[in-house]
ZAMARGU-4260 file (C-alpha; in steps of 0.2 Angstrom, whole numbers, plus 5000, padded with zeros to 4 digits):
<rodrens>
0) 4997/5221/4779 | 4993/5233/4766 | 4993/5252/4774 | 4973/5256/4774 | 4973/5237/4783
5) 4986/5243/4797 | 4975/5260/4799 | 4960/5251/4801 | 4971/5240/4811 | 4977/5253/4822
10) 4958/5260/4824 | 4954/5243/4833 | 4968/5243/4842 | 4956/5247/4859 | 4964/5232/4872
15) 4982/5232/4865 | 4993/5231/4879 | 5007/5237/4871 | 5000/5253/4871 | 5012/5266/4881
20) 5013/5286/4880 | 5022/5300/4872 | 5025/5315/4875 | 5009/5326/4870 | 5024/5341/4862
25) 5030/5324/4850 | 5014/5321/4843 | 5008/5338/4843 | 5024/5340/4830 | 5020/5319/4821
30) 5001/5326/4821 | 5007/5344/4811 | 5018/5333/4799 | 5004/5323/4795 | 4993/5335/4791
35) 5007/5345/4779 | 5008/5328/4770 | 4988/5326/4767 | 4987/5346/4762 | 5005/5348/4749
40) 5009/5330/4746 | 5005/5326/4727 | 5008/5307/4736 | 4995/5311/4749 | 4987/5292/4751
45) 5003/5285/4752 | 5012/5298/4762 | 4999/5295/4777 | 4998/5277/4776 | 5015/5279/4781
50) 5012/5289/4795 | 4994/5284/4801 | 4996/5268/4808 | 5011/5272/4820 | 5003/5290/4826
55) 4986/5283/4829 | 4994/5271/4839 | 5004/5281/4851 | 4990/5295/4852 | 4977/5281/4859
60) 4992/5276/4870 | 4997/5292/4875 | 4977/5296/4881 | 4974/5280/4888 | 4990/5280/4900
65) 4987/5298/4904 | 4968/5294/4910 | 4974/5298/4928 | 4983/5312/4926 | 4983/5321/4943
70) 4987/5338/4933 | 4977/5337/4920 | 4988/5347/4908 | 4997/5333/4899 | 4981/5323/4897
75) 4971/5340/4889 | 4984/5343/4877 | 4985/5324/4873 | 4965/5326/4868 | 4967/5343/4860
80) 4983/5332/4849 | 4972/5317/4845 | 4957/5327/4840 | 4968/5336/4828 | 4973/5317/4824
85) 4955/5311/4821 | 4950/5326/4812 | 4963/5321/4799 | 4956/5305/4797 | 4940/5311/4795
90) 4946/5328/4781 | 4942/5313/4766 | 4945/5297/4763 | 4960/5291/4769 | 4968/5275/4764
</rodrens>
């Protein structure tokens, strides 16, 4: 699977069972890395292909496991973490 296909891949992953959460600090830090890729790497396209599929993947996890959260504070910053996520993939045409 080519990289844009296992981002778009990752984008319909919404039934996958094998989707388990992280910590919201671990991808707060894969969510930063991705964004210094997309905004110094001269390899941009390529750099996030890399890391797309993977983080969207444990990000959907991460907020789905968390939909119960007693708390609350792990499941805000999960939401704050993927809407940094999904605001990456929206900044231009990613692969």
């Amino acid at each position: 699977m080519t990289g844009g296909a296992a981002v778009v891949q990752a984008l319909l992953q919404r039934k996958d069972a094998s989707l388990r959460p992280s910590p919201a600090n671990e991808l707060r830090d894969r969510v930063e890395q991705a964004w210094k890729v997309w905004q110094n790497s001269p390899t941009r396209f390529t750099g996030a292909e890399a890391l797309l599929p993977g983080l969207i993947h444990d990000a959907e996890g991460t907020v789905r496991a968390l939909r119960t959260d007693t708390y609350g504070g792990e499941r805000r910053e999960a939401l704050r973490v993927a809407a940094d996520l999904y605001g990456l993939l929206r900044s231009g045409q990613l692969p």
